[in-house]
C-alpha positions as CSV (number, residue, x, y, z in Angstrom):
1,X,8.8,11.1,-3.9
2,X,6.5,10.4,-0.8
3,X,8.7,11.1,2.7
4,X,6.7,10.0,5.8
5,X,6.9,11.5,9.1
6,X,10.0,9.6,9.7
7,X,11.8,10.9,6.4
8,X,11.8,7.4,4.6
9,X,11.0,7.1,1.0
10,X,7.8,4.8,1.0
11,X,6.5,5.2,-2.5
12,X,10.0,4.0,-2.6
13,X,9.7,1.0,-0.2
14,X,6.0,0.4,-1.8
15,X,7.9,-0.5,-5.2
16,X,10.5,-2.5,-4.2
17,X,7.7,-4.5,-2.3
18,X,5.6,-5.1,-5.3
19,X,8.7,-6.3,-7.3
20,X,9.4,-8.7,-4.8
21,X,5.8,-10.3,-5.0
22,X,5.5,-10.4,-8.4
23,X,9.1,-12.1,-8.7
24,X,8.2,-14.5,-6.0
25,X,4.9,-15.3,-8.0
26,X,6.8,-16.1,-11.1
27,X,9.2,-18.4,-8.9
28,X,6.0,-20.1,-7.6
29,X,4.1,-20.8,-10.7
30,X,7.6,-22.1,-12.3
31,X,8.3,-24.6,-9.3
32,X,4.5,-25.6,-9.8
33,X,4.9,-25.9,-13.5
34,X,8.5,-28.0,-13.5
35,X,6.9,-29.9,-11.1
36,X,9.5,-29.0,-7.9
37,X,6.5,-28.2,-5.8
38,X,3.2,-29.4,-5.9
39,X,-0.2,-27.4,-5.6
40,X,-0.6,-28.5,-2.1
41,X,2.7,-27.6,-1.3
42,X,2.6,-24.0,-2.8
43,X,-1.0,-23.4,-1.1
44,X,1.0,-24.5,2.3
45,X,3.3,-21.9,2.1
46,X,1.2,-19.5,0.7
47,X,-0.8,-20.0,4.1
48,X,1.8,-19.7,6.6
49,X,2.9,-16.9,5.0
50,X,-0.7,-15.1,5.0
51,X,-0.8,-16.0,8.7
52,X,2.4,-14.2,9.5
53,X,1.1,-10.6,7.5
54,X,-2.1,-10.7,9.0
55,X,-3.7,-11.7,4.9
56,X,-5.8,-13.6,3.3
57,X,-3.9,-16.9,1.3
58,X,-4.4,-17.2,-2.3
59,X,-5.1,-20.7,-3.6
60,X,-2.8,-22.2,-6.2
């Protein structure tokens, strides 16, 4: 277990984070594959979020 300075568990928090991405991946690539969003769509959001963590997008 890795305990910062601040005793939370952020190997932890680190984990959880990249489950979340790679389940909201597979949510994207099956709205963009049933056809409930379309490439432009998914490359919008993928934008707006990037802007709001300080990333780069990726481009569906």
């Amino acid at each position: 277990m890795e305990v910062n300075t601040e005793g939370q568990d952020t190997g932890s928090e680190r984990g959880q984070i990249h489950f979340l991405a790679a389940l909201l991946d597979e949510l994207m690539r099956k709205m963009l594959a049933t056809g409930a969003l379309t490439q432009a769509e998914l490359n919008e959001i993928e934008l707006a979020a990037a802007k709001r963590v300080g990333g780069q997008p990726r481009a569906w």
